[in-house]
C-alpha positions as CSV (number, residue, x, y, z in Angstrom):
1,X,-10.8,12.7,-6.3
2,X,-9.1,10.8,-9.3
3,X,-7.5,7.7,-8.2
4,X,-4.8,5.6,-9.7
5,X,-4.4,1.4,-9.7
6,X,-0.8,1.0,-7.9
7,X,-1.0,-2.3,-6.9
8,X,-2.3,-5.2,-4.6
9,X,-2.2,-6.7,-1.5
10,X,-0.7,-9.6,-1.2
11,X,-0.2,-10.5,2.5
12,X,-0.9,-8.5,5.9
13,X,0.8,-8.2,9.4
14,X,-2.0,-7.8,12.2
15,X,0.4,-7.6,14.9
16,X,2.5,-5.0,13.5
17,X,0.1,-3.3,11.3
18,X,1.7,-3.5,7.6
19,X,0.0,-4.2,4.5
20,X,2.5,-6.0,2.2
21,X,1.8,-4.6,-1.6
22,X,2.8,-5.6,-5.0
23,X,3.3,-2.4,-6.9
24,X,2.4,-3.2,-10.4
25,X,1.3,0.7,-11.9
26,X,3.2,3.9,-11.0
27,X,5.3,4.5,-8.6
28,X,4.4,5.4,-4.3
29,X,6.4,7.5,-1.9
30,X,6.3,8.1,1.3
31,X,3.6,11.5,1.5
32,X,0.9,9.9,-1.0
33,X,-2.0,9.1,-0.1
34,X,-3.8,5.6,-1.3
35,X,-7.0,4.3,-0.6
36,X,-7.5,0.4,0.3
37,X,-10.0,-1.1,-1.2
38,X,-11.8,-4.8,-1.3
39,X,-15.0,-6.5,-0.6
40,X,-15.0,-6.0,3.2
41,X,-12.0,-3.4,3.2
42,X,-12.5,0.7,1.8
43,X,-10.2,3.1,4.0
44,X,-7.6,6.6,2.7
45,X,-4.7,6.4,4.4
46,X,-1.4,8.4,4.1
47,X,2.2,6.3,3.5
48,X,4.1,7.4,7.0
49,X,6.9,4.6,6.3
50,X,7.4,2.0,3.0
51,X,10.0,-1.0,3.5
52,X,11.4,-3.4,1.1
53,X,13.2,-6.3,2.0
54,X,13.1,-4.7,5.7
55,X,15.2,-1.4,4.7
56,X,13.6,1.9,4.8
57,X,12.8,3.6,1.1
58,X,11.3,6.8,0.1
59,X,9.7,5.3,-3.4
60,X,8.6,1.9,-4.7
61,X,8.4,1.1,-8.4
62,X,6.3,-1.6,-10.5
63,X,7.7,-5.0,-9.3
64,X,8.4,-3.9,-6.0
65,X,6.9,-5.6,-2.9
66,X,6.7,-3.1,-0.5
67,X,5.4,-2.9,3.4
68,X,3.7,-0.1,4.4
69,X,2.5,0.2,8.2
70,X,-1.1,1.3,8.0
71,X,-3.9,1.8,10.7
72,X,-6.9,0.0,9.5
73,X,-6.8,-3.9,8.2
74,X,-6.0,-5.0,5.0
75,X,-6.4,-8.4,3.2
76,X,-5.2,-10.2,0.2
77,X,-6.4,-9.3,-3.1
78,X,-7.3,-5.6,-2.0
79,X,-6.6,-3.0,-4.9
80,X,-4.4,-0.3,-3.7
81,X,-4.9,3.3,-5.3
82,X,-2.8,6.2,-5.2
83,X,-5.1,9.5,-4.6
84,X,-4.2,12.1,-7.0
């Protein structure tokens, strides 16, 4: 499957599970599916739930920072890419 650079990770939540990205390319929604990827990380995930600035949004742009509750762990520096 074609995949898209949308972002980066720039900081992650263990206890709640959320994955705090930087979108730079493209745009996310809630429905898309984005694959986590890193030296130690490489996981497909769907978006169930995207907050920014702890309000609930249905799209991020490029210069957003974004959390998105996901299942699997996440760290700094992981490229985030939007399945197509």
């Amino acid at each position: 499957m074609p995949e898209q650079l949308i972002g980066t990770v720039i900081h992650y939540f263990k206890g709640p599970s959320v994955a705090v990205v930087h979108v730079t390319d493209g745009e996310l929604a809630v429905g898309d599916r984005v694959r986590f990827h890193g030296h130690t990380t490489d996981f497909t995930e769907q978006i169930t739930s995207m907050e920014v600035n702890h309000q609930r949004v249905e799209r991020a742009n490029p210069g957003d920072e974004v959390a998105i509750q996901i299942v699997d762990r996440a760290r700094p520096h992981d490229q985030v890419l939007k399945v197509t």
